[in-house]
C-alpha positions as CSV (number, residue, x, y, z in Angstrom):
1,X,19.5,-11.7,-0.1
2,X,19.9,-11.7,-4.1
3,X,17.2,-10.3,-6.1
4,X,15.2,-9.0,-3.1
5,X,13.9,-5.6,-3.5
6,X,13.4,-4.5,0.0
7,X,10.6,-1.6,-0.2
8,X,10.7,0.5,2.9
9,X,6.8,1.9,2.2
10,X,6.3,3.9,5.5
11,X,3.2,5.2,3.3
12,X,1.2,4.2,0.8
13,X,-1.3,7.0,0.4
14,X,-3.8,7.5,-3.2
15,X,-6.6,9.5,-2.7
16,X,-8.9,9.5,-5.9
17,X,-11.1,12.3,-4.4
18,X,-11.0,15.5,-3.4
19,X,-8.6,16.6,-0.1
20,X,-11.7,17.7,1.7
21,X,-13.2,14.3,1.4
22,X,-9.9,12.3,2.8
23,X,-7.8,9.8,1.2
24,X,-9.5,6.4,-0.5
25,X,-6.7,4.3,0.6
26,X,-3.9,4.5,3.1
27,X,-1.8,1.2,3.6
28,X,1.0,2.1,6.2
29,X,2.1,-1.1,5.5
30,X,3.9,-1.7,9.2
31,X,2.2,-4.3,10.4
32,X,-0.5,-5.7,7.6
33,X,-1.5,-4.8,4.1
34,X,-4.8,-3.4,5.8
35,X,-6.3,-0.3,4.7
36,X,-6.6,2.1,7.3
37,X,-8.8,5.1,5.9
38,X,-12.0,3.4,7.2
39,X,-12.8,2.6,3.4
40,X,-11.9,-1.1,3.5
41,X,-10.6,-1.2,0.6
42,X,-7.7,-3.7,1.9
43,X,-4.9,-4.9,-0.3
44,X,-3.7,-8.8,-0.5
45,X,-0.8,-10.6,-1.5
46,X,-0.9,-10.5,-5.6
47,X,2.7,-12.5,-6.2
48,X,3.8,-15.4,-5.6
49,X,5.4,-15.0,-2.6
50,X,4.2,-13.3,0.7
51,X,4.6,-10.1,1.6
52,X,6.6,-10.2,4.7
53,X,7.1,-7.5,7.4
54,X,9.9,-7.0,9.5
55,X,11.4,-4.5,11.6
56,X,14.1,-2.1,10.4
57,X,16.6,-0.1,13.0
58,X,15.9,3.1,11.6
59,X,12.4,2.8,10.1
60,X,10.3,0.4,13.0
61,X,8.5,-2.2,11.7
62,X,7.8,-2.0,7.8
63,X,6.7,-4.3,4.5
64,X,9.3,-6.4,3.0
65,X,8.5,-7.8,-1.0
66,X,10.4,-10.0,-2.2
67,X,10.6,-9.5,-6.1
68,X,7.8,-12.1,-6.4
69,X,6.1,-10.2,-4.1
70,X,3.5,-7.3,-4.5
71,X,0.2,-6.1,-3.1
72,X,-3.0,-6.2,-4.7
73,X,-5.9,-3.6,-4.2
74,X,-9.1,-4.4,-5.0
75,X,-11.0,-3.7,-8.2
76,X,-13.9,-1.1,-6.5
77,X,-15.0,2.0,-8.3
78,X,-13.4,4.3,-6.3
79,X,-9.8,2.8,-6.9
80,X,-10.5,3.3,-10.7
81,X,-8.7,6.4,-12.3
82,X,-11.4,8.3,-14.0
83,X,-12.0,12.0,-15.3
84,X,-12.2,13.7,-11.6
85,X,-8.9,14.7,-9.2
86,X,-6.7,12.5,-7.9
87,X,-3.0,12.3,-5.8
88,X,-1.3,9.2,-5.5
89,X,1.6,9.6,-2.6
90,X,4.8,6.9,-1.6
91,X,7.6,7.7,0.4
């Protein structure tokens, strides 16, 4: 697999608000590149090839990007950086 960059993103977590108010965006990216805070705010394929997900012996099922591959979120106001508190969180 040459020039793949295999991303093992259990958790893709910004929150753009305060703690008390819940994170904007979660993508667990494990099985889609759905968000799953209840915002909607649902990423899509940016590159020019698809982000694929597979499943990994020690991690379960996670994303796979290829390096023409990344995720998109959308352009909404809360997902823009601005004056107030925010946390942006990978692992």
């Amino acid at each position: 697999m040459k020039k793949k960059f295999y991303f093992f993103w259990v958790c893709l977590f910004l929150a753009m608000a305060s703690y008390a108010q819940g994170p904007v965006v979660y993508l667990p990216l494990d099985n889609d590149l759905n968000d799953a805070s209840g915002n909607d705010f649902h990423a899509t394929d940016g590159g020019t090839a698809p982000t694929v997900f597979v499943d990994d012996a020690e991690r379960g099922r996670v994303a796979f990007f290829e390096e023409a591959a990344h995720a998109v979120l959308p352009k909404v106001d809360p997902l823009r950086f601005g004056t107030g508190d925010f946390a942006f969180s990978m692992w």
